[in-house]
C-alpha positions in Angstrom: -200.4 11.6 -38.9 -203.4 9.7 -39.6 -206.4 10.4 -41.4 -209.5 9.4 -42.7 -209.8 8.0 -46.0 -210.6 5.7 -48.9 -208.0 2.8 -49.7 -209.0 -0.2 -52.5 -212.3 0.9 -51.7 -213.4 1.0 -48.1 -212.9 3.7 -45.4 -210.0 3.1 -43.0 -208.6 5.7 -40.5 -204.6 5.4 -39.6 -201.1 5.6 -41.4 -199.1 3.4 -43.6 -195.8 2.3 -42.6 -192.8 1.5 -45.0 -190.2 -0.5 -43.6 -187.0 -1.3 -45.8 -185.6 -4.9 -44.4 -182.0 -6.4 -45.4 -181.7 -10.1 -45.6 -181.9 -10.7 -42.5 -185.3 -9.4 -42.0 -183.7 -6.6 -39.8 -185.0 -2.7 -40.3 -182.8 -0.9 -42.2 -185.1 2.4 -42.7 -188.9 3.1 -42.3 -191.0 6.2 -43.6 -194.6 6.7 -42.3 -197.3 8.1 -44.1 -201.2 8.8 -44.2 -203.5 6.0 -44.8 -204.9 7.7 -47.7 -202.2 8.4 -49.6 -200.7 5.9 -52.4 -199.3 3.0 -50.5 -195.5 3.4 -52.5 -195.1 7.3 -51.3 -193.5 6.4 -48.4 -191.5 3.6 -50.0 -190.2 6.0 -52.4 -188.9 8.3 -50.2 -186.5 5.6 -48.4 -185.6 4.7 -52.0 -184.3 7.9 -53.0 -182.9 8.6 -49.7 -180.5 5.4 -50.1 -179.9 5.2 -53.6 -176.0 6.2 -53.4 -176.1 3.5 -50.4 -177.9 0.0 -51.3 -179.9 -2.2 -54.4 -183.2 -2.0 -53.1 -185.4 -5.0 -54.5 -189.4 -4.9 -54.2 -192.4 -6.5 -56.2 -194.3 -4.8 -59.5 -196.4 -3.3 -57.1 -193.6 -0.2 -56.9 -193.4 0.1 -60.4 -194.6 3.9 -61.3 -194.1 6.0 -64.7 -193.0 8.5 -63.1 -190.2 7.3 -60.9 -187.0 5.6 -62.1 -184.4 5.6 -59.6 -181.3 3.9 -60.1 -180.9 1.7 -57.5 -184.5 -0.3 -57.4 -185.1 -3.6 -58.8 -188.3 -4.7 -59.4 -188.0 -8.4 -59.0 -191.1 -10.9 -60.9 -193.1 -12.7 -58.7 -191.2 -15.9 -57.1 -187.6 -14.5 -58.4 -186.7 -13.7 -55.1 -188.1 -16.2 -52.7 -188.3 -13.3 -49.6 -192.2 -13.4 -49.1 -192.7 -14.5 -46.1 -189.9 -13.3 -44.8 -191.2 -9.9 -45.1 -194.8 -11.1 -44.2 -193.2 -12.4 -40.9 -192.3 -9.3 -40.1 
């Protein structure tokens, strides 16, 4: 699965992994990717997968022109105060 590639500039080799937490920080789904693909691919896919299931809620860093499912929220920064929850994990 992993590859070489450019990401925000410098080379990196290895994969991208999506996780999809509930409150309680716990793994609801995860999707793996290559490292040089757009970070969000493998985020959408879990999105789409689940949208008859769960709200999903993520930052502006999701949003995408292209891509309008029905159940993702993209939350401003500091509406939901989940940060370092999810960087803890």
């Amino acid at each position: 699965m992993g590859r070489k590639g450019f990401s925000n500039q410098p080379w990196i080799v290895g994969g991208k992994l999506g996780l999809l937490l509930d409150q309680l920080a716990q793994t609801v789904d995860r999707n793996g990717d290559r490292a040089n693909l757009y970070h969000g691919h493998a985020f959408q896919q879990i999105v789409d997968a689940l949208k008859e299931e769960m709200v999903v809620l993520a930052d502006q860093g999701f949003a995408n022109l292209d891509w309008h499912p029905i159940n993702l929220r993209l939350c401003q920064p500091g509406l939901w105060n989940q940060s370092m929850m999810v960087a803890s994990v």
